[in-house]
C-alpha positions in Angstrom: 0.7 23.5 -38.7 -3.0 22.3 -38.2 -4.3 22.3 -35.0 -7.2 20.0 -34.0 -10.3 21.1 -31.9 -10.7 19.4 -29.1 -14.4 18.6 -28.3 -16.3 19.5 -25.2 -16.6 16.0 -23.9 -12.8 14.9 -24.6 -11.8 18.5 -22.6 -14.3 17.7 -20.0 -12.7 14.0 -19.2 -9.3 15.4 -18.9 -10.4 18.2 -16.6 -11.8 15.0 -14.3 -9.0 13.6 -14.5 -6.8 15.5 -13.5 -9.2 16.7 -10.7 -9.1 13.3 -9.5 -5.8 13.2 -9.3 -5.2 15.8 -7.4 -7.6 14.9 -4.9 -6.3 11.8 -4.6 -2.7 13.5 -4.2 -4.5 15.3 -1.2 -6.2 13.0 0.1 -2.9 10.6 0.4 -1.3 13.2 1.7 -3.5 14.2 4.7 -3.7 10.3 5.6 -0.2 9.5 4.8 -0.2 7.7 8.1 -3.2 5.3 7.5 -1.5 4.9 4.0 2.3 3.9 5.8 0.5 1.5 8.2 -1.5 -0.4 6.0 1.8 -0.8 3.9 3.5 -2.3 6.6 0.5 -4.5 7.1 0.6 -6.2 3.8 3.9 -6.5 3.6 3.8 -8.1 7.0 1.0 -10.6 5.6 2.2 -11.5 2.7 5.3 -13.1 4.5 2.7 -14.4 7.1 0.6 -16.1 4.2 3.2 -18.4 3.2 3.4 -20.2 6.7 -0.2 -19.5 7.0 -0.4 -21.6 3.1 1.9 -25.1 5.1 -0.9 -24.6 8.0 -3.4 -24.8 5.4 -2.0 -28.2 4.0 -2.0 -29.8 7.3 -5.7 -28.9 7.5 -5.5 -25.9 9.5 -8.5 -23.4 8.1 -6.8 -20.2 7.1 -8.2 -17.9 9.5 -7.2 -19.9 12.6 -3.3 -20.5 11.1 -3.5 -16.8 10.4 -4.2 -16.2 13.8 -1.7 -19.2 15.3 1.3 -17.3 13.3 0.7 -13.5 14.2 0.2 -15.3 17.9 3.3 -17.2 17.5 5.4 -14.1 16.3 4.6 -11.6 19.4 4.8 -14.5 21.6 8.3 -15.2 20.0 9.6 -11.6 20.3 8.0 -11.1 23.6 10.0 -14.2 25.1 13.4 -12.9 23.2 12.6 -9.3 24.9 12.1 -10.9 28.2 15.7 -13.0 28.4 17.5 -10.4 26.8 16.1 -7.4 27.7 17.3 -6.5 31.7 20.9 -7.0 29.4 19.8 -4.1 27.3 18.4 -2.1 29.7 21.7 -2.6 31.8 23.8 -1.8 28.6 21.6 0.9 27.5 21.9 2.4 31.0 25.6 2.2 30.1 25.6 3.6 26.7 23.9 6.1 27.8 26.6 6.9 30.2 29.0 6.7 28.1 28.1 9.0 24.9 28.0 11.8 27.1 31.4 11.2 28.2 32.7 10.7 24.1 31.0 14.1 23.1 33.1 15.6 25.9 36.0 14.5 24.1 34.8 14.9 20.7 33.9 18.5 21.8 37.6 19.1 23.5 38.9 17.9 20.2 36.7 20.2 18.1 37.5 23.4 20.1 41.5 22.7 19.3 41.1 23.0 16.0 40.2 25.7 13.4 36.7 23.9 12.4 35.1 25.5 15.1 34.7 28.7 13.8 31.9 27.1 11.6 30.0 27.1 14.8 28.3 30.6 14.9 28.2 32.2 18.4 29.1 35.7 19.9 29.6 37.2 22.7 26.5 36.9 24.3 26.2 33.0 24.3 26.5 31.7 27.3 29.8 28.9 27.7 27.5 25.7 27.9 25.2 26.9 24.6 28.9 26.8 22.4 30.7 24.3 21.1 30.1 21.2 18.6 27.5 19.2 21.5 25.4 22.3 22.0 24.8 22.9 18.4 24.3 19.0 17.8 21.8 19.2 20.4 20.1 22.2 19.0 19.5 20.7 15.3 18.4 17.8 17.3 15.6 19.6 19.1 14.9 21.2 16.0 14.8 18.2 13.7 12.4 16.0 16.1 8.7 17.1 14.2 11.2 15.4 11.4 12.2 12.4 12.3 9.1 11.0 14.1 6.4 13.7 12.4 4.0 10.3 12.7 4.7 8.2 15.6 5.1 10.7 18.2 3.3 9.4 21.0 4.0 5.7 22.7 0.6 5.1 22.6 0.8 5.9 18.8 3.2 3.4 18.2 1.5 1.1 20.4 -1.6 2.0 18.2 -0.2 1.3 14.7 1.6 -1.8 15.6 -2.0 -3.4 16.7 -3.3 -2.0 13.4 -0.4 -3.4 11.5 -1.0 -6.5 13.2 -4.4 -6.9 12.7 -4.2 -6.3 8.6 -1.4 -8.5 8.2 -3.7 -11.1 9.9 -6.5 -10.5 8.1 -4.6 -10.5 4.1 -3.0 -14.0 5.5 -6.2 -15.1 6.0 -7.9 -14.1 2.9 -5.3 -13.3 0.1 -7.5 -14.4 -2.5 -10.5 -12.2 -1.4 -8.1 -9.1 -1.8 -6.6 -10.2 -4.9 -9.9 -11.0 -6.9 -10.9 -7.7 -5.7 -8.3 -6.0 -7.3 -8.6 -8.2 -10.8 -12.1 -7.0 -10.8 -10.8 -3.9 -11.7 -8.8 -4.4 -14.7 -10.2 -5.1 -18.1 -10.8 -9.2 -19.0 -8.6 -8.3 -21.9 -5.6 -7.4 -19.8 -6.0 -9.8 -16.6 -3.8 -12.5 -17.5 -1.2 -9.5 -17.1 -2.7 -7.9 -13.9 -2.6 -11.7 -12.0 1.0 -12.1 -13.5 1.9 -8.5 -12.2 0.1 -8.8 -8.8 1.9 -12.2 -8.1 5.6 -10.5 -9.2 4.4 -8.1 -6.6 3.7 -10.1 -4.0 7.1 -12.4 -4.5 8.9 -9.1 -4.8 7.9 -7.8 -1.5 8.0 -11.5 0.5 11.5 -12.0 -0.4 12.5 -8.5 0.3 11.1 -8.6 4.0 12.0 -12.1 4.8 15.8 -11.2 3.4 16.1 -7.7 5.4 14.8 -9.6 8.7 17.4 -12.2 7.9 19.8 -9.5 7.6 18.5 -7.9 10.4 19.0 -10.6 13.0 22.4 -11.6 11.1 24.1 -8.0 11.4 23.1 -7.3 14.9 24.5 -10.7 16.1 27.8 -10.8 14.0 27.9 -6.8 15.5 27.1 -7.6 18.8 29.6 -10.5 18.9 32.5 -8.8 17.6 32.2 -5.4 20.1 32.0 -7.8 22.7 35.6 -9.2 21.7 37.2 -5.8 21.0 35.7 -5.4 24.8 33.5 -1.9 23.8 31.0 -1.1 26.6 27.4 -1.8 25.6 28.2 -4.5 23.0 24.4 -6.4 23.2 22.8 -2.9 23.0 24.7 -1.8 20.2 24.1 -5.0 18.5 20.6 -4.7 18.9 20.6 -1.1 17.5 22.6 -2.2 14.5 20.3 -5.1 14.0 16.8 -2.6 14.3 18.4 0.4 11.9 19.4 -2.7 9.5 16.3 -2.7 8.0 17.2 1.3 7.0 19.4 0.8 3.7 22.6 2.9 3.9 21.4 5.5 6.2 20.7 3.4 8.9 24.0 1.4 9.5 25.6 4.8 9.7 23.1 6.1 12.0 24.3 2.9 14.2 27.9 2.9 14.0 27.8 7.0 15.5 27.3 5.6 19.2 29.5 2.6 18.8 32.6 4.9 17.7 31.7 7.3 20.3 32.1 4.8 22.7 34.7 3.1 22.2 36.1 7.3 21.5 36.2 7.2 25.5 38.4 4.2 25.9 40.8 5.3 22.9 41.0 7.2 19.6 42.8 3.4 18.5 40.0 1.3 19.7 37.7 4.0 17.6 39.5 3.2 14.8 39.0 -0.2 14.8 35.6 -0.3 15.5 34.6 2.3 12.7 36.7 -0.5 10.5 34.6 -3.3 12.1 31.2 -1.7 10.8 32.6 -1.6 7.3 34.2 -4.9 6.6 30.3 -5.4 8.2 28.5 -3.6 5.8 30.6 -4.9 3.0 29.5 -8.6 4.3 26.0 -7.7 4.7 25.5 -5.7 0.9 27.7 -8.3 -0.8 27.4 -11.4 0.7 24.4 -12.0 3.1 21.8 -10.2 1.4 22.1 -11.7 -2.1 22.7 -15.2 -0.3 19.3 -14.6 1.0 17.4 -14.0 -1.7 16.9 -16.3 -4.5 15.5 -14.0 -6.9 15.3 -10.5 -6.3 14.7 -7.0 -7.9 17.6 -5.4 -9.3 17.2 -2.0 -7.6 20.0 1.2 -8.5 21.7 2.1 -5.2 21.2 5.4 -6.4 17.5 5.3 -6.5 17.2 3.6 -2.9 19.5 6.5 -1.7 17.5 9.1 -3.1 13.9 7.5 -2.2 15.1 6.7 1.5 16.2 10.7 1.6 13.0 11.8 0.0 11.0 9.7 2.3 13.0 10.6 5.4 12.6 14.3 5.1 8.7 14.1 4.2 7.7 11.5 6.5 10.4 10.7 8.9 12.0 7.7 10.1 8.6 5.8 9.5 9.0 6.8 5.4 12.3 5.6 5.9 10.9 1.9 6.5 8.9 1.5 3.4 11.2 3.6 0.6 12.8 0.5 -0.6 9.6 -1.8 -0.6 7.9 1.0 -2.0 10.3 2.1 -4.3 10.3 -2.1 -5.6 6.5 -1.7 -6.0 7.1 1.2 -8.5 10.0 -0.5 -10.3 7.9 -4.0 -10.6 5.0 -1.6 -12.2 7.0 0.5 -14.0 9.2 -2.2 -15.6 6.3 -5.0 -16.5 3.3 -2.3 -17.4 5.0 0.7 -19.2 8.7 -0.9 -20.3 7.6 -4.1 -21.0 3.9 -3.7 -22.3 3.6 -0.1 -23.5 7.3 0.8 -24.6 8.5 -3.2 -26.2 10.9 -3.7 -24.9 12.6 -7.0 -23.2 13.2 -6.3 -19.7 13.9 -8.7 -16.8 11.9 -7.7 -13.9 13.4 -10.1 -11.8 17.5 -11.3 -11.3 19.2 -14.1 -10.4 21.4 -14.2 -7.5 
């Protein structure tokens, strides 16, 4: 077998290289924060952009319909949060009544049969530390640096939604300066492709956000709604949570249906039943029907994939990971499909599917 030398300079640009890459790696990591809001923030804009693009055509400069939208949007949400929210604080104060009460059961339930010796205990543990609620309440404590590792204070959250704000305000105002910014970087051989990938981006992620809020507002109403009518306590509240974990895929309309079934747990194990069967025939609406109603072109992503990104992203950066997996993960598919399958590889793949 011959084996080539490699010269100095060739071994020297690798080395670089790959240097490079790992402090980038690093650099992303320490500033994964930064990196998650200024996500959001596009993603945010890029919806904004195309109200902000009517604006401009009824002679609106971009910058002030930028500002007019973003203005419009937290006014909006502000005045929904004032009519309806002494209803979820009442309910919430309710729900929050209530779950206590359904562990209790759940935990009566739990001790009568032989599952609970997976619970470890001995002796020495005192009566209120055993049992299934203790233990859920331990892994809870335990899994908090987890779940919110990045927003941990209110004034955190308070901070990031501002920054958020701001961003997507300022790419609605000036998509083109950020876009010819990016061209600039790719070879005048190859920027027909890189404008053609950067707008498949950009659709990508707009209809993917404008489809999950859809969804979003969809879900928690038809939810809401139909707990009211089987008469479960807390029905706007639990609405609203199934509407805001929505935007999760998979994980978070489970995550949603635990305090609904636990409360209705309280009335009956029969009214349980038929509300655990209420947020499946809802699911099934929402991933078969509402969804791909919404969206009139989307990316065909592999529900194994989102699973396994939303995981992935959930255990490394908590719930806040958990919000941009499947955006993200559409990003990488987009790029991976038209760049490497498409351009590199030869073969004839469809980036995009029709509804």
């Amino acid at each position: 077998m011959e084996i080539r030398s490699v010269s100095a300079n060739a071994a020297l640009r690798v080395t670089l290289i790959v240097f490079g890459v790992l402090i980038a790696l690093r650099f992303l990591w320490i500033a994964h924060a930064i990196f998650i809001i200024t996500f959001l923030g596009v993603l945010l804009g890029l919806a904004v952009a195309k109200a902000v693009d009517r604006l401009e055509r009824a002679h609106i400069r971009r910058g002030m319909g930028a500002a007019l939208v973003i203005a419009t949007l937290v006014a909006g949400l502000s005045t929904v949060f004032i009519f309806i929210g002494p209803s979820i604080r009442e309910q919430s104060g309710a729900l929050g009544r209530e779950l206590p009460k359904a562990l209790e059961e759940v935990d009566k339930w739990f001790n009568r049969t032989p599952v609970k010796t997976l619970i470890p205990t001995t002796p020495q543990t005192p009566p209120h530390q055993r049992g299934l609620t203790a233990q859920l309440a331990r892994e809870l404590r335990g899994s908090t640096k987890f779940l919110f590792p990045i927003v941990s204070t209110v004034f955190g959250a308070a901070g990031g939604l501002v920054i958020i704000l701001f961003i997507a305000m300022y790419i609605a105002a000036s998509p083109g300066l950020y876009r010819e910014g990016i061209l600039h970087l790719i070879p005048h051989r190859l920027r027909d492709r890189g404008e053609e990938w950067l707008d498949t981006l950009g659709t990508t992620l707009r209809q993917w956000l404008i489809a999950r809020l859809m969804a979003m507002v969809i879900i928690g109403v038809v939810t809401g709604a139909a707990l009211w009518l089987m008469d479960v306590k807390a029905a706007v509240a639990l609405g609203v949570l199934a509407g805001l974990l929505e935007f999760v895929p998979f994980f978070g309309p489970v995550a949603s249906a635990i305090p609904a079934v636990g409360v209705a747990l309280v009335d009956s194990p029969h009214k349980a039943a038929w509300v655990v069967g209420l947020y499946v025939v809802v699911q099934q609406l929402e991933g078969n029907v509402v969804t791909p109603l919404l969206l009139e072109k989307r990316l065909d992503i592999p529900p194994v994939l989102t699973v396994v990104a939303v995981a992935a992203m959930g255990v490394v950066f908590g719930i806040i990971g958990m919000l941009i997996a499947e955006p993200l993960l559409a990003v990488v598919l987009v790029t991976t499909k038209m760049l490497y399958v498409n351009d590199a590889i030869g073969d004839d793949v469809k980036v995009g599917k029709e509804s």
